[in-house]
C-alpha positions in Angstrom: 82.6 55.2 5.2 83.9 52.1 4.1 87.2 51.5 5.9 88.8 49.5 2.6 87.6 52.0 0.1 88.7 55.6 1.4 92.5 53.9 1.5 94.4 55.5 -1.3 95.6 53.2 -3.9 100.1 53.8 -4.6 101.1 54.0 -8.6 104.6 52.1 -9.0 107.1 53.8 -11.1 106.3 52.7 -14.5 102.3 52.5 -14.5 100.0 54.8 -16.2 96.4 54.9 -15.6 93.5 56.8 -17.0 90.2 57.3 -16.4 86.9 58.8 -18.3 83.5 57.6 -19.2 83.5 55.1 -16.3 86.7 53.1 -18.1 90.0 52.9 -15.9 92.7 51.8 -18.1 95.9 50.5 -16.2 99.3 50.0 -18.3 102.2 48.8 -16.5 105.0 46.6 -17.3 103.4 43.6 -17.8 100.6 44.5 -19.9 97.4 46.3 -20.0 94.2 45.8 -18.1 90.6 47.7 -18.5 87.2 47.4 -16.4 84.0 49.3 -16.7 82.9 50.5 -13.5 80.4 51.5 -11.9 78.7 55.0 -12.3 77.9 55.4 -8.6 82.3 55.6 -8.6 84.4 57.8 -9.1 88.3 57.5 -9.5 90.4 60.5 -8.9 93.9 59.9 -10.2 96.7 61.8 -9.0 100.3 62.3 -9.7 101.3 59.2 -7.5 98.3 57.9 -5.8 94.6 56.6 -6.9 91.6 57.2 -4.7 87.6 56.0 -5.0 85.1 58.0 -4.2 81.5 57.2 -4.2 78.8 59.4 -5.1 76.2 59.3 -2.7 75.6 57.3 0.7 73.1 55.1 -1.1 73.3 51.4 0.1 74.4 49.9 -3.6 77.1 53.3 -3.6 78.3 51.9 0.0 78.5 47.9 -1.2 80.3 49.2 -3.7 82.9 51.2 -2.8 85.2 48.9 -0.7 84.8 46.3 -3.5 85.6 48.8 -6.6 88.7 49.7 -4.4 90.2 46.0 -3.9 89.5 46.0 -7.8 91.7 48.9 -9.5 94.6 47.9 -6.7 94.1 44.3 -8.3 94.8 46.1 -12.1 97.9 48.3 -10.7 99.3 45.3 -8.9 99.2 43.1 -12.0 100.3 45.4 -14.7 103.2 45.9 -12.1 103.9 42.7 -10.4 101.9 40.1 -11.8 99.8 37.2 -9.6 100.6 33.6 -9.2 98.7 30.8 -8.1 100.1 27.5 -7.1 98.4 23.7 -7.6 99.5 20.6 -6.6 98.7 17.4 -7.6 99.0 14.2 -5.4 98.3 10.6 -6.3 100.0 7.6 -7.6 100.4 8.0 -11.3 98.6 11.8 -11.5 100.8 14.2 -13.5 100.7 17.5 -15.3 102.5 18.4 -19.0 102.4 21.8 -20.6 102.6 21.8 -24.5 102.0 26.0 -25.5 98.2 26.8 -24.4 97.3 23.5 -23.1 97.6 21.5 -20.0 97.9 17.9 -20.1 96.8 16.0 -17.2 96.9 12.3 -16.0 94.7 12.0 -13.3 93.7 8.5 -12.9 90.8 8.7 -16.0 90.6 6.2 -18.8 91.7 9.1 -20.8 93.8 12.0 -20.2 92.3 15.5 -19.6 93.5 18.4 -21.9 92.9 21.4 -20.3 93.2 25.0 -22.8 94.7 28.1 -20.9 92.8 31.1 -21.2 94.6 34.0 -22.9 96.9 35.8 -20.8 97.7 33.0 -18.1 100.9 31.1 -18.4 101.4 27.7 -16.9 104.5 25.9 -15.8 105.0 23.0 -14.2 107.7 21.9 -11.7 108.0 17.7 -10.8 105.2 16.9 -12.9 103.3 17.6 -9.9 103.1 21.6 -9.3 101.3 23.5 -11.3 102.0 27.3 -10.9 99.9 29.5 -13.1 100.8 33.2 -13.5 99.7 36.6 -15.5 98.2 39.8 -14.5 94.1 39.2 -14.0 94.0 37.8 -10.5 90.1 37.1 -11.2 90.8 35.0 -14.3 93.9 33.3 -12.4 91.7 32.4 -9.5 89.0 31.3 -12.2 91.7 28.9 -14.1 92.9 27.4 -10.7 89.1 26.5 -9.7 88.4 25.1 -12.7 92.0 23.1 -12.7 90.9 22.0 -9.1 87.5 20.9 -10.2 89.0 18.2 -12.9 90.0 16.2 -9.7 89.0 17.3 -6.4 90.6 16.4 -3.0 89.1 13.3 -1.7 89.0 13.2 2.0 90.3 9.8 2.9 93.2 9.1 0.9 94.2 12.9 -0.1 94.8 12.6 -3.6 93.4 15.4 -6.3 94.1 18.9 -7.0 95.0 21.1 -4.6 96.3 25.0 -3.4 99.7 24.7 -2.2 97.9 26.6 0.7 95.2 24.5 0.9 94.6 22.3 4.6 92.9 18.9 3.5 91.0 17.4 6.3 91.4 13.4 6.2 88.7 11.3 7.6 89.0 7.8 8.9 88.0 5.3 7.3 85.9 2.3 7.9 86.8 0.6 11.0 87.1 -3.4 10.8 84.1 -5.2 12.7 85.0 -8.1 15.0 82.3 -10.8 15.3 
């Protein structure tokens, strides 16, 4: 039995969830969040705790079931607490704006890079060099921080791009002078 999918999930004091016909619908706080799942899941909701059950002991049930678990305590954390993900920026001259949905960013191009928030994820930005993204989807906050990232990646010998705030950049050396 998978040891992250038999643990039973806690409901926080203000969250309501419900689920039939394979839709769990989590409403917290915060907001609102649905998913489809699986039919070889079940989700028995109690008074004050969740908990996943698989169907059978097929392989595909098994995969599963640890993974549909992480899931619907993903959608009762955010409708109760939210999730936040932190970027930094480093470089001479690379900075970060916010103007309502959009995400202006110098980052050493001929042209500066506009970059459209997806619904439900809110941006601010602290020194013109942290960007902290919040909402309540981890998935598409993880997804908007990638794709952040990928306008600039770290470079390995001087440092500068995008990065996590918990992110450990390796530097390399560079070339080493000849003597003739």
């Amino acid at each position: 039995m998978s040891r992250v999918g038999k643990l039973p999930i806690q409901i926080p004091q203000g969250v309501s969830v419900s689920f039939n016909d394979q839709l769990l619908t989590v409403k917290g706080p915060k907001g609102s969040l649905t998913r489809n799942l699986s039919s070889l899941m079940d989700v028995e909701v109690g008074e004050q705790t969740i908990q996943v059950k698989r169907n059978d002991d097929s392989q595909k049930s098994r995969a599963l079931h640890g993974l549909t678990r992480a899931l619907v305590y993903n959608m009762v954390h955010g409708v109760s607490q939210g999730f936040s993900r932190v970027l930094e920026i480093h470089g001479t001259g690379y900075r970060a704006d916010v103007q309502n949905d959009v995400l202006n960013l110098s980052l050493g191009y001929a042209h500066p890079v506009r970059f459209q928030l997806p619904e439900g994820i809110a941006a601010a930005v602290e020194r013109q060099t942290i960007i902290r993204l919040e909402g309540i989807d981890k998935e598409l906050i993880g997804q908007a921080a990638a794709d952040i990232r990928a306008l600039r990646p770290v470079e390995p010998y001087k440092g500068k791009g995008i990065r996590y705030s918990d992110e450990r950049v390796y530097r390399k050396a560079g070339k080493a002078g000849s003597k003739k």
